[in-house]
TORNUVO-497088 format. One record per residue (C-alpha): residue in three letters; x, y, z. Coordinates in steps of 0.25 Angstrom, whole numbers, padded with zeros to 4 digits, always signed. Layout:
BEGIN
ALAXYZ ...
***
This chain:
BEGIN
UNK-0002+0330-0530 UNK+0007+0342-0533 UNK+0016+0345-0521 UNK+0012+0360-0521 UNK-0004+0355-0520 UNK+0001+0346-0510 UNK+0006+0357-0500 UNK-0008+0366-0503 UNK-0015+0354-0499 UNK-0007+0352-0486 UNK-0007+0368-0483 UNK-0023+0367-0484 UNK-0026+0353-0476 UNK-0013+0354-0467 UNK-0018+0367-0460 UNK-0027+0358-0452 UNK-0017+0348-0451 UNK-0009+0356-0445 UNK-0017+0363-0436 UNK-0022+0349-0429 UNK-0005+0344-0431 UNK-0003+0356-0421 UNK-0013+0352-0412 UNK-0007+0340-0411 UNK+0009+0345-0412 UNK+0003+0357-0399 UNK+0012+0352-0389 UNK+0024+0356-0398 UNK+0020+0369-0397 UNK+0010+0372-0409 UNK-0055+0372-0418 UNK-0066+0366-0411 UNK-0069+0379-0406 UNK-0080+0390-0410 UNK-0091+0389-0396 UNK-0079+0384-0389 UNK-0067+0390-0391 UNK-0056+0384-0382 UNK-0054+0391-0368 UNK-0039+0388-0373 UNK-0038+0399-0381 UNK-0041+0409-0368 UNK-0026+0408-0365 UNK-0019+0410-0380 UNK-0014+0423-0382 UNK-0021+0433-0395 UNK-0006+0433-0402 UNK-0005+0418-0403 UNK-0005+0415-0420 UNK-0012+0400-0419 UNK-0020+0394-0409 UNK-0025+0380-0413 UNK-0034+0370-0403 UNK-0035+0357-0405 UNK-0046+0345-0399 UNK-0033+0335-0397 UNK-0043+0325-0392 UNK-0051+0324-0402 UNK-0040+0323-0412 UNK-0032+0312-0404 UNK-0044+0304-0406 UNK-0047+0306-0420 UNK-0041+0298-0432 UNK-0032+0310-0436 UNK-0023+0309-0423 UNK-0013+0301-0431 UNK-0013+0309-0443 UNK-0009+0323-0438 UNK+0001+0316-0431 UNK+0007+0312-0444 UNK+0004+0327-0448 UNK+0009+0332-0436 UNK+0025+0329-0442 UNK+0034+0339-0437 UNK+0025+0346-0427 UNK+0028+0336-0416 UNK+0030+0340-0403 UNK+0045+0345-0398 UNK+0052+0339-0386 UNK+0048+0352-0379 UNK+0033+0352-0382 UNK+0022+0348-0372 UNK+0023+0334-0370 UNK+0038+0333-0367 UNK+0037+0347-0356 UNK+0023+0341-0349 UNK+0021+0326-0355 UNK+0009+0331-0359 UNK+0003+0322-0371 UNK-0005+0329-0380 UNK-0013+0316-0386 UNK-0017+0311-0372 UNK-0018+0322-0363 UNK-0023+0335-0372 UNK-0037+0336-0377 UNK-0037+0349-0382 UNK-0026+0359-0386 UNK-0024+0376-0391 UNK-0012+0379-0396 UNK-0007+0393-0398 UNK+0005+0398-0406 UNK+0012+0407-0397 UNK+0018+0416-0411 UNK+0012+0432-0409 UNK+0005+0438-0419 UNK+0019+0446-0425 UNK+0026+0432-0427 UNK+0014+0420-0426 UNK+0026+0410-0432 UNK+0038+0413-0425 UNK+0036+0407-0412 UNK+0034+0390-0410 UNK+0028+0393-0396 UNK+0014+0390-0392 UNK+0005+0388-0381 UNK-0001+0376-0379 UNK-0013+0374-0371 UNK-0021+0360-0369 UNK-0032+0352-0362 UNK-0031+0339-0357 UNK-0028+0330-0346 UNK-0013+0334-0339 UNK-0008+0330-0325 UNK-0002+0344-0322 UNK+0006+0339-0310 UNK+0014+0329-0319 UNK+0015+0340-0330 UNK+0021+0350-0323 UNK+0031+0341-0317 UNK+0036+0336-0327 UNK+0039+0352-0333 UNK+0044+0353-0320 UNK+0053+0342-0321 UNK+0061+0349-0333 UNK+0061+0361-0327 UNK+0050+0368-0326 UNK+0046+0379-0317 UNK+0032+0382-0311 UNK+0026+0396-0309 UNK+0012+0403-0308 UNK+0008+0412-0319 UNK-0007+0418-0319 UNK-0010+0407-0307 UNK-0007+0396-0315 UNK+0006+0386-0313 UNK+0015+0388-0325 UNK+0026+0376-0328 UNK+0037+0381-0336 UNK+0049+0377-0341 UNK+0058+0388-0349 UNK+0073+0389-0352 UNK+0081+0390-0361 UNK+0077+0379-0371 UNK+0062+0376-0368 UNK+0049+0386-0364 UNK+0037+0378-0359 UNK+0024+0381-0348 UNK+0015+0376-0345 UNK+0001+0380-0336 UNK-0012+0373-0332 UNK-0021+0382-0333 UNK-0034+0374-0328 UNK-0034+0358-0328 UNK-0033+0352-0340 UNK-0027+0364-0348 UNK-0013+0368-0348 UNK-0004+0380-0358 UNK+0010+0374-0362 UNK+0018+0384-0369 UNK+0031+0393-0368 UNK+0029+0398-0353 UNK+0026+0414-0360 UNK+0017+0409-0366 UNK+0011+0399-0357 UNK+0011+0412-0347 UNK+0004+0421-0359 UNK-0007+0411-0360 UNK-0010+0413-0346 UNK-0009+0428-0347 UNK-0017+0426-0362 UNK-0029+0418-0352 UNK-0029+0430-0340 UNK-0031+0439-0350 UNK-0018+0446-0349 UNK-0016+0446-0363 UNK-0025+0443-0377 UNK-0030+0431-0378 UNK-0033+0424-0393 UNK-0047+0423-0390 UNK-0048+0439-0391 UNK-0044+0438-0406 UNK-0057+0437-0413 UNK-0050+0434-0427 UNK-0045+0421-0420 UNK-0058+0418-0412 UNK-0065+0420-0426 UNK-0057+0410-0432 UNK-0059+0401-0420 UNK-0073+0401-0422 UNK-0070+0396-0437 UNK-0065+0381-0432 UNK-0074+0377-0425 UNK-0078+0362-0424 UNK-0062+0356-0425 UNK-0053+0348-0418 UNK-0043+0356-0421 UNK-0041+0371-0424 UNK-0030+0382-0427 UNK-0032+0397-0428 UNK-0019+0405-0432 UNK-0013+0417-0438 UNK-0011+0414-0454 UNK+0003+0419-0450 UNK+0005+0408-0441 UNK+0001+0396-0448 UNK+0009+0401-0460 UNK+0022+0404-0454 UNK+0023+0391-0447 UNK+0023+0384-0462 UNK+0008+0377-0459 UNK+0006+0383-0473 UNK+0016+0381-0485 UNK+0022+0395-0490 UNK+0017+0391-0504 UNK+0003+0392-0499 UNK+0004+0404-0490 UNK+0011+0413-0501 UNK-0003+0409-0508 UNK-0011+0414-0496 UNK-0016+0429-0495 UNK-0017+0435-0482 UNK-0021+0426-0470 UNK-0023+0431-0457 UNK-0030+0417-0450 UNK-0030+0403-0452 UNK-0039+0394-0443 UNK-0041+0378-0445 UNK-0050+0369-0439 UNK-0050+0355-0440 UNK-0061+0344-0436 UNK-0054+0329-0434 UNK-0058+0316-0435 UNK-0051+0306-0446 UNK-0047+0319-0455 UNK-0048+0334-0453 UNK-0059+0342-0455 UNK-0053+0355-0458 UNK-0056+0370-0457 UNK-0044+0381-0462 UNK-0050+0396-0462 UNK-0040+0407-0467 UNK-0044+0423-0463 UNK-0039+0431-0474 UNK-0034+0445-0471 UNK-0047+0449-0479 UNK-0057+0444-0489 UNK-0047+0445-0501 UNK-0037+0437-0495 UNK-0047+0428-0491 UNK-0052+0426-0506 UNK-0040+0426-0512 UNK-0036+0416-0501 UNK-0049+0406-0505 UNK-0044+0410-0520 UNK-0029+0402-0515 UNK-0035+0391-0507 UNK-0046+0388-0518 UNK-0035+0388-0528 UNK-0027+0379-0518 UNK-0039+0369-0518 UNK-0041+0369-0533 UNK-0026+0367-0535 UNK-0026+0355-0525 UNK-0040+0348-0530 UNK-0033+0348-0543 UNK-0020+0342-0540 UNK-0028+0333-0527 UNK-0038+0327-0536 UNK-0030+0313-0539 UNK-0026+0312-0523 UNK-0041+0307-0514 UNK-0034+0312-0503 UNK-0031+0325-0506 UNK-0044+0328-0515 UNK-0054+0323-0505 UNK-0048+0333-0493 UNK-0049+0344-0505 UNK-0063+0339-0509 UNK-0066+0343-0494 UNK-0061+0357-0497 UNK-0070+0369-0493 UNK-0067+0382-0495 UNK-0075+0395-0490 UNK-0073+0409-0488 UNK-0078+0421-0480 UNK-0073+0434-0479 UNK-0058+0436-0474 UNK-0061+0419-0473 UNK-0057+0408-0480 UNK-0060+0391-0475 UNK-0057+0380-0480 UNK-0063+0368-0476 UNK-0057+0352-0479 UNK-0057+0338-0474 UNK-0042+0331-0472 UNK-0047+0315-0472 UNK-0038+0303-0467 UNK-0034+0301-0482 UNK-0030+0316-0484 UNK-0022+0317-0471 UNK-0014+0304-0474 UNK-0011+0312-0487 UNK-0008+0325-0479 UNK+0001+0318-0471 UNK+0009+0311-0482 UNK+0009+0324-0492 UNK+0014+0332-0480 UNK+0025+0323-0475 UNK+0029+0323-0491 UNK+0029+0338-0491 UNK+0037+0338-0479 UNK+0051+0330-0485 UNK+0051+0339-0496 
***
């Protein structure tokens, strides 16, 4: 298969890897929703450019687990990530986790920071020892007790703000998502063209609702298919899990031309790639799977990533990376 069909393929099916390959890469600092949308979302501020939930539980037990960790390649967690601040392990002791990128809406790509806030089972008297012991400094902020550790070289907090259920971030932001819950400030869930798209992923393991802005600029999407693209203010992905991924990708155009000429550059993709993909069974049977639908300023498109096409993935993707 042509290279450049190749990296079309990978921008369409490698949105949704890469939206579960962060869930599982949170703890280095970067859905099922609809009736219940997570109470999580109460404490991330209205500027924050990608907000992405994932059921970890429900993915650690599926078949997929060790797939995505071959994906996951170079989004592996940094020495000063959770687990080596709090010994917090994310496969044993997380059941669900809402991330938020903490870029603002002037510059969504510009900053690595996020906010991190999970459910699970944590010993919070072992955890915040351990900060403690390298040098961590414990105050009150909006009633809650705040571990922090900030100096020159590293900027972590964390709070527990009901058992079960702690923030871990850069202590401003930490402290922001505590003024963000109090109501000092706007919260995410006031933004109704997020809340909308929210809605739209509903049933998944795994879900991401971003500024296009921010998804592009952080190279998700290869600068030959974005120069492609006509204006996009959204993107929102949902994936549901069990020995593949059954996935979702829903644009927002910045109004229904966009939107058509957008279908007209994904339905041209497809063509392009059903052509050159016929001769590879991996590959045609995910693009078989292929649905695309439009509606308004809207544009879906529906497929199905089997065990066979991610091994392919994985292989076409670790190819791509060494040239």
């Amino acid at each position: 298969m042509a290279k450049r069909t190749r990296v079309l393929l990978l921008a369409a099916a490698g949105v949704m890897a890469g939206v579960l390959a962060t869930g599982l890469a949170a703890r280095a600092g970067v859905a099922a929703v609809g009736a219940h949308v997570p109470d999580e979302l109460a404490y991330i501020s209205a500027a924050a450019p990608m907000v992405a939930y994932i059921d970890v539980r429900q993915l650690m037990n599926s078949p997929l687990h060790d797939r995505l960790r071959q994906l996951q390649g170079a989004n592996a967690a940094t020495a000063d990530g959770l687990e080596a601040r709090t010994a917090i392990n994310f496969d044993r002791d997380v059941d669900q986790v809402v991330f938020a990128s903490m870029g603002t809406a002037e510059a969504p790509t510009s900053a690595a920071r996020s906010l991190v806030i999970a459910r699970g089972r944590f010993d919070a008297v072992q955890i915040e020892a351990l900060m403690r012991q390298q040098g961590g400094q414990v105050d009150q902020y909006r009633g809650k007790r705040l571990v922090s550790i900030k100096d020159a070289s590293h900027d972590a907090a964390l709070v527990f703000v009901e058992s079960g259920l702690l923030l871990f971030g850069a202590r401003d932001d930490v402290r922001g998502a505590l003024d963000t819950y109090a109501g000092a400030s706007a919260g995410i869930k006031a933004n109704s063209e997020f809340m909308a798209l929210v809605d739209t992923v509903d049933g998944g393991t795994a879900w991401s609702v971003a500024k296009f802005d921010a998804v592009s600029g952080r190279g998700a999407l290869p600068s030959a298919v974005i120069n492609q693209l006509p204006p996009i203010n959204w993107l929102a992905a949902s994936g549901r899990v069990d020995s593949g991924v059954h996935g979702l990708v829903r644009a927002e155009a910045r109004d229904q031309q966009s939107a058509q000429n957008l279908r007209d550059v994904v339905q041209g993709f497809l063509s392009l790639a059903r052509m050159q993909g016929s001769r590879d069974p991996a590959y045609k049977g995910m693009l078989d799977s292929v649905t695309l639908n439009s509606e308004g300023n809207s544009v879906s498109l529906s497929f199905d990533l089997t065990p066979a096409v991610l091994d392919a993935l994985t292989a076409q993707g670790s190819g791509l990376r060494r040239r």
